[in-house]
C-alpha positions as CSV (number, residue, x, y, z in Angstrom):
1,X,0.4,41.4,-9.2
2,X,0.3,45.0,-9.8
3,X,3.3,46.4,-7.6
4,X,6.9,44.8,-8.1
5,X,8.2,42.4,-5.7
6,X,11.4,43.4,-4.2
7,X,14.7,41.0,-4.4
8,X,18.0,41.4,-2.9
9,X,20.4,39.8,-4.5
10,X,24.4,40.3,-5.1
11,X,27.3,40.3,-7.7
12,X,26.7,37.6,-10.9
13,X,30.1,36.1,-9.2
14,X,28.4,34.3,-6.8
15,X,25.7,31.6,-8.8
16,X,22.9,31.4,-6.6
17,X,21.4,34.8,-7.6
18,X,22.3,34.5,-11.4
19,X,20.7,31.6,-11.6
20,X,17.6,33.1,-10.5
21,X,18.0,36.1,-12.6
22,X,18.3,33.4,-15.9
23,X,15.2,31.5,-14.4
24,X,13.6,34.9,-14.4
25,X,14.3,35.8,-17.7
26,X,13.4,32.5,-19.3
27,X,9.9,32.7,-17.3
28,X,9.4,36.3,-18.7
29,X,9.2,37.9,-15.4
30,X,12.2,39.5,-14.9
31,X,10.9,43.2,-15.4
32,X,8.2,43.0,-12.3
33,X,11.0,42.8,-9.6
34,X,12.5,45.7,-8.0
35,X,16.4,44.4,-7.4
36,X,18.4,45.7,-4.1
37,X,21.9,44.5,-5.2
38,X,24.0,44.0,-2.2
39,X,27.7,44.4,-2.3
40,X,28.4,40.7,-1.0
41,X,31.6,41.9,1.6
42,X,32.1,40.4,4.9
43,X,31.1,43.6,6.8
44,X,28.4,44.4,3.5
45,X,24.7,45.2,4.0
46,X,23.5,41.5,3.7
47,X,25.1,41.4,7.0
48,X,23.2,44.0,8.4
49,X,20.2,43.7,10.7
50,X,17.7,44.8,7.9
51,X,18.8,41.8,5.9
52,X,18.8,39.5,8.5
53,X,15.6,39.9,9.8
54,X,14.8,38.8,6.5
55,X,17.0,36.3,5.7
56,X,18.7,34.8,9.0
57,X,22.2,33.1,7.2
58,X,22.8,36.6,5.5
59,X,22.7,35.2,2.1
60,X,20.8,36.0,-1.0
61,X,18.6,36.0,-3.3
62,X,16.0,36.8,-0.8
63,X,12.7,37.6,-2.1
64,X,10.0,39.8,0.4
65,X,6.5,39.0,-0.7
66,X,3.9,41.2,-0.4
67,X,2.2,39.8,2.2
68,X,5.8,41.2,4.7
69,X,7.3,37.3,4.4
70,X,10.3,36.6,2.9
71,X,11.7,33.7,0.9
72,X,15.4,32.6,0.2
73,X,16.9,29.7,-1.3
74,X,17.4,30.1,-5.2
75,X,15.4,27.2,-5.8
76,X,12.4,27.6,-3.1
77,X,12.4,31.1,-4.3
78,X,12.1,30.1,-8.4
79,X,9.5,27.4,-7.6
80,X,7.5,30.1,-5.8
81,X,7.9,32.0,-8.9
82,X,7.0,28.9,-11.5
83,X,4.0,28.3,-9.2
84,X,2.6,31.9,-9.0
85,X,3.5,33.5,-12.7
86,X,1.5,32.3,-15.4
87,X,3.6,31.2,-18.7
88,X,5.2,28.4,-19.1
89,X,6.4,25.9,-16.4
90,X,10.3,25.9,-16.1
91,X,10.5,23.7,-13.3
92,X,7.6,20.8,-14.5
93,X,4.2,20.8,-15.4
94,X,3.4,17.4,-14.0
95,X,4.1,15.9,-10.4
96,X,6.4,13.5,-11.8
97,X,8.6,16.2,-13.7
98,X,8.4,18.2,-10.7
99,X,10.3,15.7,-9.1
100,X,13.0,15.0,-11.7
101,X,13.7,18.2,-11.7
102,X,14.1,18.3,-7.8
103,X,16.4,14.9,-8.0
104,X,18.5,16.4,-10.4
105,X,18.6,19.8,-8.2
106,X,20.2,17.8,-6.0
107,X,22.5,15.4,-7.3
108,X,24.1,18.6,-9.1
109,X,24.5,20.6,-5.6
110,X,25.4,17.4,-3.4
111,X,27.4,15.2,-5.9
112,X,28.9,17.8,-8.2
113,X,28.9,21.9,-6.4
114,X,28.9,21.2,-2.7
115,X,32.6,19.2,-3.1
116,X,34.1,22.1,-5.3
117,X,32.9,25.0,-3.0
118,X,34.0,23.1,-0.2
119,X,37.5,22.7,-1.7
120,X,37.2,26.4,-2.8
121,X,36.7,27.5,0.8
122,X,39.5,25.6,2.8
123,X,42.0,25.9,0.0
124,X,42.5,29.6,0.1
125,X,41.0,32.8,1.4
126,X,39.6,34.2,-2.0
127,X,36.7,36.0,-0.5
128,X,39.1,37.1,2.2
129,X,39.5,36.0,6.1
130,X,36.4,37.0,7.4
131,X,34.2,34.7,5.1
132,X,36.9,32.1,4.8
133,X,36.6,30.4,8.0
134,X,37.7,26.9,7.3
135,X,41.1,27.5,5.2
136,X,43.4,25.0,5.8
137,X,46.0,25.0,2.9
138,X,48.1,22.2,4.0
């Protein structure tokens, strides 16, 4: 790939885009990406409609390929990256470690991270009113 692919990402305080950044680094490809860090407010450009024609929910990482199509999702994004980079394989060389390493994807964000987020968002307005929706102190 000779020109860098461009990423938008935001602030190390929100997981999703440093945990690609680590997957980056450990692949060895972190230098051939040209990084737009967003400042992740509720009126901030990921809101905007340049972002959003790219990535629809307003979230990041979002990576634009160079074909003019866009992936998000951390983990759709770093297999996309495993799959295309040569080096080795972070997320499985074989089908079968491929899928352990989806399963366990998984069970971390639905059994472990989804249930403190969600207590994160309705227990206080941290990221402020407009991205808390759902507090409910009580």
């Amino acid at each position: 790939m000779a020109d860098k692919l461009k990423l938008f990402t935001s602030p190390s305080a929100f997981p999703n885009p440093q945990r690609l950044r680590i997957f980056m680094h450990e692949k060895g490809i972190a230098d051939r990406f040209d990084e737009t860090v967003y400042d992740m407010s509720p009126v901030g450009e990921q809101r905007g409609w340049r972002h959003l024609k790219m990535n629809p929910w307003g979230e990041t990482p979002t990576l634009a390929l160079a074909d003019g199509s866009y992936l998000s999702e951390t983990s759709a994004i770093a297999r996309y990256l495993d799959d295309t980079f040569e080096g080795r394989k972070i997320m499985g060389a074989t089908a079968h470690e491929r899928g352990l390493d989806q399963m366990w994807d998984n069970r971390v964000w639905v059994h472990v991270l989804y249930p403190i987020v969600t207590a994160f968002h309705v227990l206080h307005q941290g990221l402020g009113p407009k991205l808390e929706l759902t507090s409910n102190p009580a």
